[in-house]
VOTORBA-225281 format. One record per residue: residue in three letters; x, y, z of N, C-alpha, C, O in turn; residue number from 1; chain. Coordinates in nm, 2 decimals, padded with zeros to 4 digits, always signed. Layout:
N
+-----+--------+--------+--------+--------+--------+--------+--------+--------+--------+--------+--------+--------+-----+---+
:   r :    nc1 :    nc2 :    nc3 :   cac1 :   cac2 :   cac3 :    cc1 :    cc2 :    cc3 :    oc1 :    oc2 :    oc3 :   k : c :
+-----+--------+--------+--------+--------+--------+--------+--------+--------+--------+--------+--------+--------+-----+---+
: ALA :      X :      Y :      Z :      X :      Y :      Z :      X :      Y :      Z :      X :      Y :      Z : NUM : A :
...
+-----+--------+--------+--------+--------+--------+--------+--------+--------+--------+--------+--------+--------+-----+---+
END
This chain:
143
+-----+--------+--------+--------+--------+--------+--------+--------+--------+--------+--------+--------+--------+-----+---+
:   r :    nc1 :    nc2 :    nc3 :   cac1 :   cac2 :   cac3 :    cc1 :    cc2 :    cc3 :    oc1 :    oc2 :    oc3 :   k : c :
+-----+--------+--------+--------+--------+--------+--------+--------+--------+--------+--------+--------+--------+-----+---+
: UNK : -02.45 : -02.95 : +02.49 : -02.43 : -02.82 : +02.44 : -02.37 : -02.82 : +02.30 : -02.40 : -02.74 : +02.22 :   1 : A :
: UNK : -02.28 : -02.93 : +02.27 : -02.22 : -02.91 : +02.14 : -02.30 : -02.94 : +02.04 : -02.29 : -02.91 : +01.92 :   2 : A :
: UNK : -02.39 : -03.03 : +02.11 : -02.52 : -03.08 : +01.98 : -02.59 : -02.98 : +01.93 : -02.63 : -02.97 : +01.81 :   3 : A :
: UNK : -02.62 : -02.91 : +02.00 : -02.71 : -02.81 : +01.99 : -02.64 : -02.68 : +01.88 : -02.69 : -02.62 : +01.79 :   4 : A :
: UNK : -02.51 : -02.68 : +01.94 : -02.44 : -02.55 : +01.84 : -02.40 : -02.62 : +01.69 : -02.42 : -02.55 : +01.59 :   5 : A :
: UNK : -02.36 : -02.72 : +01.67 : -02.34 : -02.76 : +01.54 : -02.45 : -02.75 : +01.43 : -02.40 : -02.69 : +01.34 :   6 : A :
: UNK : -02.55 : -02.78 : +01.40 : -02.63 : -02.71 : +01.30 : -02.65 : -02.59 : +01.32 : -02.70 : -02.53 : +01.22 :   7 : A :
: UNK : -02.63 : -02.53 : +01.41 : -02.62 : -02.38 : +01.38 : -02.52 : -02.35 : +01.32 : -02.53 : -02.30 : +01.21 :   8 : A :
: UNK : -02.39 : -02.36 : +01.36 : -02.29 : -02.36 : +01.34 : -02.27 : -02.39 : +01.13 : -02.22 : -02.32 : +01.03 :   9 : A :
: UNK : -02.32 : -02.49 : +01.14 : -02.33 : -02.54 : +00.96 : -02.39 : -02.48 : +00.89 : -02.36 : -02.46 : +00.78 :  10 : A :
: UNK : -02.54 : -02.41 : +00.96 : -02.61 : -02.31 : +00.86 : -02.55 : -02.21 : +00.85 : -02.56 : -02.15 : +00.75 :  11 : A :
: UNK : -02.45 : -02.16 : +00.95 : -02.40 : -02.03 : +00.98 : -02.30 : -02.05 : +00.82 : -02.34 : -01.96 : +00.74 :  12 : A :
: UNK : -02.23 : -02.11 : +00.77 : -02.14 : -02.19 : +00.70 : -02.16 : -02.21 : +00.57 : -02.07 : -02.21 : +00.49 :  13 : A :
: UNK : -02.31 : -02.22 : +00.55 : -02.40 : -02.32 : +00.46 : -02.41 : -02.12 : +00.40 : -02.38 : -02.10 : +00.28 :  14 : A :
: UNK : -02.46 : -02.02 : +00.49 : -02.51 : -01.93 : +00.45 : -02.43 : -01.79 : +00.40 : -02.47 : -01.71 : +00.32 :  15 : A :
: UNK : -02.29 : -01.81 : +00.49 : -02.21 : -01.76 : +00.39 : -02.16 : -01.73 : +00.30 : -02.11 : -01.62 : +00.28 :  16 : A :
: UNK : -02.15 : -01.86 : +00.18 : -02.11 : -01.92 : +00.08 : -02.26 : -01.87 : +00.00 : -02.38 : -01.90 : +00.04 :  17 : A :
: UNK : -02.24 : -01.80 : -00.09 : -02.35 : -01.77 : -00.15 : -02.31 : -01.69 : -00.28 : -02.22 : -01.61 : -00.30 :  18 : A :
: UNK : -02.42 : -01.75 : -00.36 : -02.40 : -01.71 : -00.50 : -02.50 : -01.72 : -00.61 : -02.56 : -01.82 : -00.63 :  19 : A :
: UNK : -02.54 : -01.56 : -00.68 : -02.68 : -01.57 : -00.76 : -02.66 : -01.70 : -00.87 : -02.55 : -01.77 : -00.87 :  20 : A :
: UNK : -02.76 : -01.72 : -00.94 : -02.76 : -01.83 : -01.05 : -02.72 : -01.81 : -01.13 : -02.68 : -01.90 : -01.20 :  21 : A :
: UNK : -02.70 : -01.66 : -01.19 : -02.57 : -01.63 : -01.29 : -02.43 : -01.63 : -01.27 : -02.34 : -01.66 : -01.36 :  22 : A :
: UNK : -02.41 : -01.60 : -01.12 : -02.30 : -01.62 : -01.09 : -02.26 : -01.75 : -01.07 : -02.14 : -01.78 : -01.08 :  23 : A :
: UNK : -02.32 : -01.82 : -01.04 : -02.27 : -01.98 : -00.98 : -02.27 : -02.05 : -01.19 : -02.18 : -02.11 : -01.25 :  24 : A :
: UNK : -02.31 : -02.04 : -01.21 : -02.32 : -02.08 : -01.43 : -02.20 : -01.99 : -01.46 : -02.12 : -02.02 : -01.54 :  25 : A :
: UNK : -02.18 : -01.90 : -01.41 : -02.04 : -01.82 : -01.50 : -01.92 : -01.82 : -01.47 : -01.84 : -01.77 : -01.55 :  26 : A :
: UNK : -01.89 : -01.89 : -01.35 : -01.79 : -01.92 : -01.26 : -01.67 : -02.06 : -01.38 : -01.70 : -02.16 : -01.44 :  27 : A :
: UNK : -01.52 : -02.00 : -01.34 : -01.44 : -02.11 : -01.36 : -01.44 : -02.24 : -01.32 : -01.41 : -02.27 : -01.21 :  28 : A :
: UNK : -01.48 : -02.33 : -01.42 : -01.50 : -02.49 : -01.39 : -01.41 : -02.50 : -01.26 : -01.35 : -02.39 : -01.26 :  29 : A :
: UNK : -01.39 : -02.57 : -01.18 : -01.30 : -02.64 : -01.12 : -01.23 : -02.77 : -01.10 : -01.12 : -02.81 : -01.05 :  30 : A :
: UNK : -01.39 : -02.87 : -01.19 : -01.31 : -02.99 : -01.27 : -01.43 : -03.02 : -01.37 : -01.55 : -03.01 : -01.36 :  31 : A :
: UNK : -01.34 : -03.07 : -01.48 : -01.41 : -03.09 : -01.58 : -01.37 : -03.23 : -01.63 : -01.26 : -03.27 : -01.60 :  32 : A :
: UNK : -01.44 : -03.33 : -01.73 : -01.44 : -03.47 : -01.70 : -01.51 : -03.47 : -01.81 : -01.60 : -03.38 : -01.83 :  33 : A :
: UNK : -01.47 : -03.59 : -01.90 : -01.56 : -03.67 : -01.98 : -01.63 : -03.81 : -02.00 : -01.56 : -03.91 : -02.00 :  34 : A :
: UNK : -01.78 : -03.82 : -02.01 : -01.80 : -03.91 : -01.98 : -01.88 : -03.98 : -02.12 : -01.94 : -03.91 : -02.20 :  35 : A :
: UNK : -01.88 : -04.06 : -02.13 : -01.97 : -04.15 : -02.26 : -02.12 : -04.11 : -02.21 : -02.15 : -04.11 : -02.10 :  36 : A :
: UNK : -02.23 : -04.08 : -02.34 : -02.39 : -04.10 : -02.28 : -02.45 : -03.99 : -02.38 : -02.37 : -03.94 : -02.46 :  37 : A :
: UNK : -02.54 : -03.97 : -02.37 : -02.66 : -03.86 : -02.39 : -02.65 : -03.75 : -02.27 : -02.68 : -03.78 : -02.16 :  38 : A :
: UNK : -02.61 : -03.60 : -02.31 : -02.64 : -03.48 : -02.21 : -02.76 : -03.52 : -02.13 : -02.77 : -03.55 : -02.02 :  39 : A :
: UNK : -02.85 : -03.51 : -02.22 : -02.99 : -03.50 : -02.14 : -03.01 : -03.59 : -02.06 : -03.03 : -03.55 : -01.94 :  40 : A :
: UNK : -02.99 : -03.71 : -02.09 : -03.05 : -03.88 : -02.00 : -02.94 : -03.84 : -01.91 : -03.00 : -03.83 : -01.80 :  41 : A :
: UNK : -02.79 : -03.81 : -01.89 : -02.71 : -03.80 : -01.75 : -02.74 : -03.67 : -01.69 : -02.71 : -03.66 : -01.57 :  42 : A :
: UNK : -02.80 : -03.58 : -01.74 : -02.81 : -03.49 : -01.68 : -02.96 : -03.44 : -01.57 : -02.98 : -03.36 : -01.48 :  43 : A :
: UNK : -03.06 : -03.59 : -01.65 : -03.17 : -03.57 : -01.54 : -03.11 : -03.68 : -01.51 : -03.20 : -03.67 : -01.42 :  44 : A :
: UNK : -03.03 : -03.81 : -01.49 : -03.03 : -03.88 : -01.44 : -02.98 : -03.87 : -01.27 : -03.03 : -03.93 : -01.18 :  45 : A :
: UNK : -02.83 : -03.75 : -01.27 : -02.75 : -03.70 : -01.20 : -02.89 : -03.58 : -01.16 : -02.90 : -03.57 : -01.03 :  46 : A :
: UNK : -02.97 : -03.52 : -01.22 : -03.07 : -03.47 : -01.11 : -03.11 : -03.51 : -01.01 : -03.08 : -03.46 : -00.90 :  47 : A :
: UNK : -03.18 : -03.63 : -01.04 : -03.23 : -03.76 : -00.95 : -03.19 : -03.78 : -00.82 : -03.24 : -03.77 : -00.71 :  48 : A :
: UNK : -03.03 : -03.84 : -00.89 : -02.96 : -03.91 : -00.78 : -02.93 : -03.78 : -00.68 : -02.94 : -03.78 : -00.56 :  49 : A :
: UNK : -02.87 : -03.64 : -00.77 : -02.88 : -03.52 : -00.64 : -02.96 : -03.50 : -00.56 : -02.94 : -03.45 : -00.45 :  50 : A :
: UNK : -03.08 : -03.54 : -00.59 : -03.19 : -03.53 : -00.48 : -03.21 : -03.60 : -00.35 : -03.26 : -03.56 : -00.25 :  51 : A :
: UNK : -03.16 : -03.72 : -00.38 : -03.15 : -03.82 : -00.33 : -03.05 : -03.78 : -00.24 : -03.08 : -03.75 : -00.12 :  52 : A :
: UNK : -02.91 : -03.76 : -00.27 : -02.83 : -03.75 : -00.19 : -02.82 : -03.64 : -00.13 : -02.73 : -03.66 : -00.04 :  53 : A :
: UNK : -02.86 : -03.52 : -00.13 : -02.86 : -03.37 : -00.01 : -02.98 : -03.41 : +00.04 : -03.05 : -03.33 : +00.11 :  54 : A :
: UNK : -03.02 : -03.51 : +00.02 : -03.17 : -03.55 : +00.18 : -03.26 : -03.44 : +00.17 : -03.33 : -03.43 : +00.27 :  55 : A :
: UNK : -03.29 : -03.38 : +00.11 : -03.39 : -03.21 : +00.13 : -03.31 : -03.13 : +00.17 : -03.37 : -03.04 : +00.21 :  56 : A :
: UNK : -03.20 : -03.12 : +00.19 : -03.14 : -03.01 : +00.22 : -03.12 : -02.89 : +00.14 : -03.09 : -02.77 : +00.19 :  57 : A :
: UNK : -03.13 : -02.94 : -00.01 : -03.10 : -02.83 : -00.12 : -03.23 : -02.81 : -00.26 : -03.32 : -02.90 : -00.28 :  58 : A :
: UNK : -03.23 : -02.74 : -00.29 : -03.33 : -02.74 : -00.39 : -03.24 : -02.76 : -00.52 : -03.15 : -02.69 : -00.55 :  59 : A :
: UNK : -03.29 : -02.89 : -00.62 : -03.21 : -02.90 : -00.73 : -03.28 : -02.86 : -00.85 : -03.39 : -02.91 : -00.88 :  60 : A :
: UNK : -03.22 : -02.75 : -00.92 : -03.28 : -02.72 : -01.02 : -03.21 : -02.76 : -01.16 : -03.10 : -02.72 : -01.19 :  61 : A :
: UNK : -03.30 : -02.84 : -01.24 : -03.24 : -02.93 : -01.37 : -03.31 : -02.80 : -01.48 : -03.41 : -02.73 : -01.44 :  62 : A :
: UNK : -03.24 : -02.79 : -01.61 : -03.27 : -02.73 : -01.68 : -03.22 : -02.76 : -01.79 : -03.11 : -02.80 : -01.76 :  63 : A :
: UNK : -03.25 : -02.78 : -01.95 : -03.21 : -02.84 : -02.08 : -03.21 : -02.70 : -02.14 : -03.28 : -02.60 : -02.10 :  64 : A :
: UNK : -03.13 : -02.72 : -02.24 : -03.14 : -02.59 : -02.36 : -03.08 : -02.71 : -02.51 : -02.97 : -02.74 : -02.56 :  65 : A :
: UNK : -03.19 : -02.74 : -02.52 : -03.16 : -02.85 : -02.67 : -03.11 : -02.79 : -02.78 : -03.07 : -02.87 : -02.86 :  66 : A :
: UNK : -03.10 : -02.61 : -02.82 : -03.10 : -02.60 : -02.94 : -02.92 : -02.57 : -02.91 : -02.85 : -02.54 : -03.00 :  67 : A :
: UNK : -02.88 : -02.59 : -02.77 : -02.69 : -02.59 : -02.72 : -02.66 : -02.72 : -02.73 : -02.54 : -02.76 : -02.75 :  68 : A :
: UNK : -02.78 : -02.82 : -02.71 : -02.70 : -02.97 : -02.68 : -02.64 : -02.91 : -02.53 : -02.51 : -02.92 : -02.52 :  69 : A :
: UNK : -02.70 : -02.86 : -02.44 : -02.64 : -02.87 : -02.30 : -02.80 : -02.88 : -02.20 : -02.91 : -02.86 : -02.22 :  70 : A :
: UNK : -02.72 : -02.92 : -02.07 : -02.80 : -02.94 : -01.94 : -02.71 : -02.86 : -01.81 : -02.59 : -02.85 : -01.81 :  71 : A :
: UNK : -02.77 : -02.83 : -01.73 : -02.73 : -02.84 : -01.59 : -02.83 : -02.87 : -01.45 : -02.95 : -02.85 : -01.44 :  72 : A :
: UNK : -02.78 : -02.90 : -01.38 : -02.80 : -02.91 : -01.28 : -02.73 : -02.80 : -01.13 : -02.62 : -02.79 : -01.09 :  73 : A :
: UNK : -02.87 : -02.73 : -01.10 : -02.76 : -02.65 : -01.06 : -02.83 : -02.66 : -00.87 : -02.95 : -02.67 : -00.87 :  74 : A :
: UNK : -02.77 : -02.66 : -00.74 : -02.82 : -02.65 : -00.63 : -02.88 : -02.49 : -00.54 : -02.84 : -02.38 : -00.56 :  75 : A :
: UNK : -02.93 : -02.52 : -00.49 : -02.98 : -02.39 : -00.41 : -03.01 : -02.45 : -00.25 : -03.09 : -02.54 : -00.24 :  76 : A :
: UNK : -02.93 : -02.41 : -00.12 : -03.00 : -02.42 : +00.03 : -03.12 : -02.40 : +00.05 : -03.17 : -02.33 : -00.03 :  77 : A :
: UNK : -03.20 : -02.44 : +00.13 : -03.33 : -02.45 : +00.13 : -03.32 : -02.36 : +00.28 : -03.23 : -02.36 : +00.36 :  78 : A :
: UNK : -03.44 : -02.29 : +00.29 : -03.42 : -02.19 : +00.41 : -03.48 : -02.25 : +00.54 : -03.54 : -02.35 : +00.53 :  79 : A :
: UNK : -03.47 : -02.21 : +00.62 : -03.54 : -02.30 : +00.73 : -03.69 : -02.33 : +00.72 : -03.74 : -02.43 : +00.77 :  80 : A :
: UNK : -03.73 : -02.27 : +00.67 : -03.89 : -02.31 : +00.62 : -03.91 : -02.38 : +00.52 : -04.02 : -02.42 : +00.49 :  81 : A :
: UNK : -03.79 : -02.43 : +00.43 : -03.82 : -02.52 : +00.39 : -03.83 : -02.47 : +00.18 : -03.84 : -02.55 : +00.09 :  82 : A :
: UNK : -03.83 : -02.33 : +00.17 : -03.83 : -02.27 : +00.06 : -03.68 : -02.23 : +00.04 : -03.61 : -02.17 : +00.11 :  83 : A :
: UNK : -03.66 : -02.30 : -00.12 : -03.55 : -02.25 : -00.21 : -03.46 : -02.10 : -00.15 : -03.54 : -02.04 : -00.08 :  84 : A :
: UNK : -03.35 : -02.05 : -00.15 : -03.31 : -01.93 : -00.11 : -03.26 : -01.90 : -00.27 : -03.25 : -01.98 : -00.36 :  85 : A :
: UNK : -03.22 : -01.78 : -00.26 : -03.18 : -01.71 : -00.36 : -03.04 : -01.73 : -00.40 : -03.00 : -01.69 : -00.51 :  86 : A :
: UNK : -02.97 : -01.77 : -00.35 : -02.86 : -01.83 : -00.34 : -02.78 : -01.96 : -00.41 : -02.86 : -02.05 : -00.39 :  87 : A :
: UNK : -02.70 : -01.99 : -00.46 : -02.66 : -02.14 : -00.55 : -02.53 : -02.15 : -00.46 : -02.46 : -02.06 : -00.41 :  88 : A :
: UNK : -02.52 : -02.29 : -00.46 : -02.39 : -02.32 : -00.42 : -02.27 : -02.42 : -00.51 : -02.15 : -02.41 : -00.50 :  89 : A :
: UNK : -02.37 : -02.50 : -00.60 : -02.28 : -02.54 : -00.72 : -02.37 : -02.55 : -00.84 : -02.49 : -02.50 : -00.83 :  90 : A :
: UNK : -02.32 : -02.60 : -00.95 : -02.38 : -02.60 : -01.10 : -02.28 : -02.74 : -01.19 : -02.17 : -02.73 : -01.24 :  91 : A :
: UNK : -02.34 : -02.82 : -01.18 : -02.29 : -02.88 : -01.30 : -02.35 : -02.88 : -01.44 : -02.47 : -02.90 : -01.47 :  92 : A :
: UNK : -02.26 : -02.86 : -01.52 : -02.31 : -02.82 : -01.68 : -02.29 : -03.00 : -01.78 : -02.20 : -03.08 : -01.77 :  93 : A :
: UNK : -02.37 : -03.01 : -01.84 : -02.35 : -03.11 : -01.88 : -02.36 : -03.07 : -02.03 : -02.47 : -03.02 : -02.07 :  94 : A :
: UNK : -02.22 : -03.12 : -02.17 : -02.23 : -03.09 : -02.31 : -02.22 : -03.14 : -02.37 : -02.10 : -03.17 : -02.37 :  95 : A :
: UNK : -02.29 : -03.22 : -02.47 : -02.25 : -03.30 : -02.58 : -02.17 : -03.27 : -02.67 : -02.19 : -03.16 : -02.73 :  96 : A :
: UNK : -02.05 : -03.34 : -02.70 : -01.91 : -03.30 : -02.72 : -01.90 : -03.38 : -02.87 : -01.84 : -03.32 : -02.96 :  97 : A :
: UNK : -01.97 : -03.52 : -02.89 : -01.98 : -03.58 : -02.97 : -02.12 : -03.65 : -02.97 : -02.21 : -03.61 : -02.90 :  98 : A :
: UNK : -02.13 : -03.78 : -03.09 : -02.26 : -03.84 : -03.09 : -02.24 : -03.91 : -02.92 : -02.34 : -03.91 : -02.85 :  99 : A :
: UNK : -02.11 : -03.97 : -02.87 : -02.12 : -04.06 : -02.73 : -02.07 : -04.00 : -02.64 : -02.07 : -04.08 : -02.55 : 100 : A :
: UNK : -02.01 : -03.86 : -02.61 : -01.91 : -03.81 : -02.52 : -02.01 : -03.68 : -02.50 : -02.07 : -03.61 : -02.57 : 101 : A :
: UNK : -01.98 : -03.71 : -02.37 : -02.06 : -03.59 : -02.28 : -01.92 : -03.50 : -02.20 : -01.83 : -03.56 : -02.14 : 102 : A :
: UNK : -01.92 : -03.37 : -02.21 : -01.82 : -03.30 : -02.12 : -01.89 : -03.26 : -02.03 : -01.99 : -03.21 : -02.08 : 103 : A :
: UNK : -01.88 : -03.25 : -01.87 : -01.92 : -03.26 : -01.80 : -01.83 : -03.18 : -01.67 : -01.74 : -03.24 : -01.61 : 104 : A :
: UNK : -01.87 : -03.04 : -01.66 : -01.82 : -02.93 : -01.57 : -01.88 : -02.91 : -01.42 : -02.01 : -02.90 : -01.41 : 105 : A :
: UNK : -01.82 : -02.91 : -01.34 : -01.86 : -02.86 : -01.22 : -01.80 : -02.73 : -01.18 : -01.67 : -02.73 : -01.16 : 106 : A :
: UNK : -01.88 : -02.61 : -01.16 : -01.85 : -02.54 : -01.08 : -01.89 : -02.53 : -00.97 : -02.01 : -02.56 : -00.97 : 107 : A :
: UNK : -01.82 : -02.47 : -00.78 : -01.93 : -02.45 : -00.70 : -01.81 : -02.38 : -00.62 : -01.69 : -02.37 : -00.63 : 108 : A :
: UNK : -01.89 : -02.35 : -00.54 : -01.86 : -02.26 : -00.39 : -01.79 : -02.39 : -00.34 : -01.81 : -02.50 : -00.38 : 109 : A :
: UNK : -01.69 : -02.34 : -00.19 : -01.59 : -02.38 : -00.14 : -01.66 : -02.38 : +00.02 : -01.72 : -02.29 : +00.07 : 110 : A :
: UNK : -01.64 : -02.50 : +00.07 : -01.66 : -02.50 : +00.23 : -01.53 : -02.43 : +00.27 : -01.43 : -02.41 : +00.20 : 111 : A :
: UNK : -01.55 : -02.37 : +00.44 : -01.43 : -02.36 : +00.52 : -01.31 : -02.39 : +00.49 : -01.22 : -02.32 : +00.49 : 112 : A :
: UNK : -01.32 : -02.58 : +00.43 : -01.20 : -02.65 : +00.45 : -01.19 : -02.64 : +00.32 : -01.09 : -02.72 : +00.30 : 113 : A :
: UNK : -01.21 : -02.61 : +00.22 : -01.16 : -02.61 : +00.06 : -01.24 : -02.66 : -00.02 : -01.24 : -02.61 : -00.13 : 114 : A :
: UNK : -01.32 : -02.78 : +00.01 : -01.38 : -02.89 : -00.02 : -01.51 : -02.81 : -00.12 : -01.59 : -02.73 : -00.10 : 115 : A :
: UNK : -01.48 : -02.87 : -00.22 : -01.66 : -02.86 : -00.30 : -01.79 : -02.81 : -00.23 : -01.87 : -02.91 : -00.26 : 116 : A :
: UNK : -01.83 : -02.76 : -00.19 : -01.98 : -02.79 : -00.16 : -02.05 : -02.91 : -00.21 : -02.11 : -02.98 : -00.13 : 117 : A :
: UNK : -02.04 : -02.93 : -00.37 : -02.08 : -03.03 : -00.39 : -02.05 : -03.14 : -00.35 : -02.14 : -03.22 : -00.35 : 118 : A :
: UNK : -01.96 : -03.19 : -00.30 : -01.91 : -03.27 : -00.24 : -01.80 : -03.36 : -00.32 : -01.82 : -03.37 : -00.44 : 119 : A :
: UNK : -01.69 : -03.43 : -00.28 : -01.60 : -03.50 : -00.32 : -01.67 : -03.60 : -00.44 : -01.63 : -03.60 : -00.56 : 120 : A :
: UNK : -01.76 : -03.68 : -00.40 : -01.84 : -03.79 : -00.45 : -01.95 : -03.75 : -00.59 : -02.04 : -03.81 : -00.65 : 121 : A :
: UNK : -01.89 : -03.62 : -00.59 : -02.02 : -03.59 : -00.73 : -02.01 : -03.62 : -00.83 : -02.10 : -03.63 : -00.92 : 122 : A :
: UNK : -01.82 : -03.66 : -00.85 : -01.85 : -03.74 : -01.01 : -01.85 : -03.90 : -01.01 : -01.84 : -03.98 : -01.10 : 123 : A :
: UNK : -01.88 : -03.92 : -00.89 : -01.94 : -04.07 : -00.86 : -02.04 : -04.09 : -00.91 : -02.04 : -04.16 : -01.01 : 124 : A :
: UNK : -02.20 : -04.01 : -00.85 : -02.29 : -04.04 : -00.91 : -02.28 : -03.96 : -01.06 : -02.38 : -03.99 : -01.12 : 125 : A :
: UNK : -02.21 : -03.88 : -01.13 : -02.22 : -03.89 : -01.25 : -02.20 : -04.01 : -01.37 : -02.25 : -04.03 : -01.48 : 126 : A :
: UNK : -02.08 : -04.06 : -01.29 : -02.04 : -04.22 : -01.40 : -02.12 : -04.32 : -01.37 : -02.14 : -04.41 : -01.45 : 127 : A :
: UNK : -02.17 : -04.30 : -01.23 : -02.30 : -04.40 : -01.23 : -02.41 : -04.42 : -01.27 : -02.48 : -04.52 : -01.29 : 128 : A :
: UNK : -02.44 : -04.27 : -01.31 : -02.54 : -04.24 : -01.42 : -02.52 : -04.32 : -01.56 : -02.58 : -04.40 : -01.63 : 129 : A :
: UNK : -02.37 : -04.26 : -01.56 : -02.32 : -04.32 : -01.72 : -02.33 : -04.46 : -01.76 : -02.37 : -04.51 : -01.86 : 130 : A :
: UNK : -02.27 : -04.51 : -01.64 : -02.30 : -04.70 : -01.62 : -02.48 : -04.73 : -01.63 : -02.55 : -04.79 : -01.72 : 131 : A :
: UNK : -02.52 : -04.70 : -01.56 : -02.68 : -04.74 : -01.55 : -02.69 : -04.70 : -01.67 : -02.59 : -04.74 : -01.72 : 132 : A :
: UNK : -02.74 : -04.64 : -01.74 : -02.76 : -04.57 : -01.95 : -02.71 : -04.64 : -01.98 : -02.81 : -04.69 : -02.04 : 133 : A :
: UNK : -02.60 : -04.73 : -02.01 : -02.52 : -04.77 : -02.06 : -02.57 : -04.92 : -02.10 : -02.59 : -04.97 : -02.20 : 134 : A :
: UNK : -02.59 : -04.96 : -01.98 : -02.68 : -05.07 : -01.94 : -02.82 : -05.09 : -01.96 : -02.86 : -05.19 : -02.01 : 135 : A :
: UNK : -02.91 : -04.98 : -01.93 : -03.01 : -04.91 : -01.99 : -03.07 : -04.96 : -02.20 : -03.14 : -05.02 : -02.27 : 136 : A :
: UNK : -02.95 : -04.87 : -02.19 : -02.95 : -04.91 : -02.37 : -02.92 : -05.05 : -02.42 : -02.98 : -05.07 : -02.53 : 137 : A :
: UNK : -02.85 : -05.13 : -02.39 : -02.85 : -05.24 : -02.41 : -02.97 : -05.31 : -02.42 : -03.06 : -05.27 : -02.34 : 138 : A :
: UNK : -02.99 : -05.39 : -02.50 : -03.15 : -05.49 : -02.48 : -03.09 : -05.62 : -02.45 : -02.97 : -05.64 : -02.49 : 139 : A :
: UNK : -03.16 : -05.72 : -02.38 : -03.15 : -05.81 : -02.32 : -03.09 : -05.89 : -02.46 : -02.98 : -05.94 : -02.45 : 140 : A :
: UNK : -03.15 : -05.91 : -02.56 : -03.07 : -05.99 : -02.65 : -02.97 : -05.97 : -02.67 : -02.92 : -06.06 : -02.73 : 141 : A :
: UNK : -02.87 : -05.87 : -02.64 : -02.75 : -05.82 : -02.64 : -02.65 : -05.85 : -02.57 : -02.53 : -05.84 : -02.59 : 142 : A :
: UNK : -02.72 : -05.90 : -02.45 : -02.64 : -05.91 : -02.33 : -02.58 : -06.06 : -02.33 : -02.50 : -06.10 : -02.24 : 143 : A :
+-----+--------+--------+--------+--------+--------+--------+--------+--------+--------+--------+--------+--------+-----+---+
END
C-alpha cells in the first residue's frame, strides 16, 4: 500500500509548487556563485547534463540572449502524459561577468523540506561543466 501512495503523494508535492516562467526568472536568487568559462558553452553544457539527471521527469528549457551575454536554463514538470506543464520550478541564469567569469544564479521553488527543487547537487554539475570546458579548450599539445 505504501508503494502505491508515494508517487502520488510526490506528484501531489511536485504540483503544488508552481510558478509561471516569468515568475520563476524574476524571483530572488537564492545562491549565486562564480565560475570561470563561456555563458553560453556552461550554460548548454549544464542543459545537457539537467536532462540527464531529472530522468524525463522535467522539461528543460535552455535559452541564449547574446546581445545580454546571458543564458538560462530553466525546468518545467512534465504532466502525466508526458507534455511540458505550464508551470517552472527553478531557473538558472547564467552571465558573463568578465572575458573568463561566468556569474551564475539559481532561483527555484522550495520542496516541503526547504530543499531546492533543483536539488542540492546543481552546482555540482555546473563546475563540472566548468572542468570539462576547461579541459575542452586545452589542445593536446598543451597538456
Amino acid at each position: 500500500m505504501k508503494m502505491k501512495t508515494a508517487p502520488a503523494f510526490a506528484a501531489l508535492l511536485l504540483a503544488s509548487a508552481c510558478a509561471t516562467y516569468e515568475e520563476i526568472r524574476t524571483m530572488e536568487p537564492i545562491e549565486s556563485r562564480t565560475v570561470a568559462g563561456d555563458y553560453r558553452a556552461l550554460a548548454e553544457c549544464f542543459a545537457d547534463r539537467e536532462r540527464v539527471a531529472v530522468g524525463g521527469g522535467m522539461h528543460i528549457v535552455h535559452s541564449v540572449q547574446p546581445a545580454d551575454r546571458t543564458a538560462r536554463v530553466s525546468a518545467a514538470p512534465l504532466s502525466m502524459l508526458g507534455s511540458p506543464t505550464a508551470s517552472y520550478s527553478y531557473d538558472v541564469a547564467f552571465a558573463q561577468q568578465a572575458p573568463d567569469a561566468v556569474s551564475v544564479q539559481l532561483r527555484s521553488l522550495h520542496t516541503i523540506w526547504g530543499t531546492p527543487i533543483a536539488g542540492e547537487e546543481w552546482f555540482d554539475r555546473v563546475s563540472g561543466c566548468a572542468t570539462a570546458l576547461r579541459h575542452q579548450a586545452v589542445s593536446p599539445a598543451q597538456r
